[in-house]
C-alpha positions as CSV (number, residue, x, y, z in Angstrom):
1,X,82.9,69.9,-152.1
2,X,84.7,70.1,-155.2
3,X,82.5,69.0,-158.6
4,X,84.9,66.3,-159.5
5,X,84.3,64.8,-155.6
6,X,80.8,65.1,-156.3
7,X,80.7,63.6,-159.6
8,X,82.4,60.3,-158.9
9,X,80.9,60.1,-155.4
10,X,77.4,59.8,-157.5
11,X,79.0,57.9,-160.1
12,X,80.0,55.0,-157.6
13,X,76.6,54.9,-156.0
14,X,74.5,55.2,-159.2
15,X,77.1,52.6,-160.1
16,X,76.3,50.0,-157.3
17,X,72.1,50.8,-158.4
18,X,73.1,49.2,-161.8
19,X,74.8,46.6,-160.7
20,X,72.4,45.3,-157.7
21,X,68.8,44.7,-158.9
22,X,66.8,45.4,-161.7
23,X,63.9,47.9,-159.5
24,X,63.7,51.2,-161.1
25,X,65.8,53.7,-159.2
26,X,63.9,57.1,-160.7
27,X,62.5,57.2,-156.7
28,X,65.3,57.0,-155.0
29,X,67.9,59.3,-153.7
30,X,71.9,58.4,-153.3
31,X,71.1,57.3,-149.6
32,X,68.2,54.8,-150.8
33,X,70.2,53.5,-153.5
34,X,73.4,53.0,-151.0
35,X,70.8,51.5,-148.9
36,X,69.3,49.0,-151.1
37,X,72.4,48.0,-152.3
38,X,73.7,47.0,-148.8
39,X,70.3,44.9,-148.0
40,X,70.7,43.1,-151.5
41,X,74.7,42.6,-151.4
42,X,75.3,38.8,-152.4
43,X,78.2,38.9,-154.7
44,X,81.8,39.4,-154.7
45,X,81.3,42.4,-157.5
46,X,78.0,43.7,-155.4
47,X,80.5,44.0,-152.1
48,X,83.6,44.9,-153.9
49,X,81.0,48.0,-155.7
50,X,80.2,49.3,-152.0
51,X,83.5,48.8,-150.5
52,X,84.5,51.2,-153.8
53,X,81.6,53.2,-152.6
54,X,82.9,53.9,-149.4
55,X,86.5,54.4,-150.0
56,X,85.3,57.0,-152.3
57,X,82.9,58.7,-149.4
58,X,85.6,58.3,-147.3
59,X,88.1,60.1,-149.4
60,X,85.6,63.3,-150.4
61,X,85.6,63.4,-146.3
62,X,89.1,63.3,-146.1
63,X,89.4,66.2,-148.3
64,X,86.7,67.7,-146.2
65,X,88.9,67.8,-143.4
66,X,91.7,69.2,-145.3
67,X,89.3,72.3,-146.3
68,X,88.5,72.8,-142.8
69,X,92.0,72.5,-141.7
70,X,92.5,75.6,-143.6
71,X,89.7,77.2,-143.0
72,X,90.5,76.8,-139.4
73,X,94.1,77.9,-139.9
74,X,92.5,80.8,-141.5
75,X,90.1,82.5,-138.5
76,X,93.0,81.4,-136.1
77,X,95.0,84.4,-138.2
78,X,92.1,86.7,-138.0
79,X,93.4,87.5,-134.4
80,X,92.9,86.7,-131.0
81,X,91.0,83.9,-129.3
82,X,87.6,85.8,-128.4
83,X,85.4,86.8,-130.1
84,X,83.6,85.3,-133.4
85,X,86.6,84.3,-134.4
86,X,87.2,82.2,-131.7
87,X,84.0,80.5,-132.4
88,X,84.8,79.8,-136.3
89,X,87.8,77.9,-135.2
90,X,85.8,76.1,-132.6
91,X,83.3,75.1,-135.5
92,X,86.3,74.0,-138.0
93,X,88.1,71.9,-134.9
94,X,84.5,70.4,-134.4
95,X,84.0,69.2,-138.0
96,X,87.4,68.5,-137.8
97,X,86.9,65.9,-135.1
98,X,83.4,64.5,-136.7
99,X,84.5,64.2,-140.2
100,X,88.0,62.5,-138.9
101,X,85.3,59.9,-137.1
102,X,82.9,59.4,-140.4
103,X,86.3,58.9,-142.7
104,X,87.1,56.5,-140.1
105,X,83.7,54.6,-139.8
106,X,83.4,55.0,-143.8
107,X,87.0,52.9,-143.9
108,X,85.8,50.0,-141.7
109,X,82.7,50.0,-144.0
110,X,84.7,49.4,-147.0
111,X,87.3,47.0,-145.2
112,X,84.4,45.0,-144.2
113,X,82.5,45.0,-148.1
114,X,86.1,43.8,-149.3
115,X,86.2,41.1,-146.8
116,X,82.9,39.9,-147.7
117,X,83.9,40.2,-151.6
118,X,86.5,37.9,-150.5
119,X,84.5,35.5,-148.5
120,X,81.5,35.2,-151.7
121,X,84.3,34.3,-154.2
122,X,85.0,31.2,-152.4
């Protein structure tokens, strides 16, 4: 993952721990913080912070992908289908598949967040 992904991926989340509650975070990792957020989510700018949260997770996964399209592309140039090659490109088509799923489920999360945004402004 490329240091800018990283940075604004834990950007958003330490983001949405500022916004959400005044605990002290200094315990917590990126997961618990995501986590906590979700189980306190009330307002429009506490769902619109996670829906931003996941768009960005869902765009570092994207890009993801896009390395392991390469990489894939890569070992399928190597040679034939047997041998260790064969089972590179069956580990890039597999991450392939489960990353395409988790951008996909990371998507709905945020579509959802923005919804609820939505509904709390009302």
């Amino acid at each position: 993952m490329k240091e800018s992904a990283k940075v604004l991926v834990l950007s958003s989340v330490l983001a949405i721990g500022t916004l959400i509650s005044p605990i002290s975070y200094s315990d917590m990792d990126g997961h618990d913080l995501v986590a906590n957020a979700v189980a306190n989510a009330k307002t429009k700018a506490d769902h619109e912070a996670l829906a931003s949260n996941f768009e960005n997770e869902a765009a570092v996964t994207k890009a993801k992908i896009m390395e392991h399209r390469k990489m894939s592309q890569s070992y399928r140039a190597l040679g034939p289908s047997k041998g260790p090659a064969a089972g590179f490109v069956g580990h890039c088509d597999n991450l392939i598949a489960k990353e395409e799923e988790v951008a996909k489920d990371l998507g709905e999360l945020a579509k959802l967040h923005r919804q609820l945004a939505a509904e709390a402004a009302k």
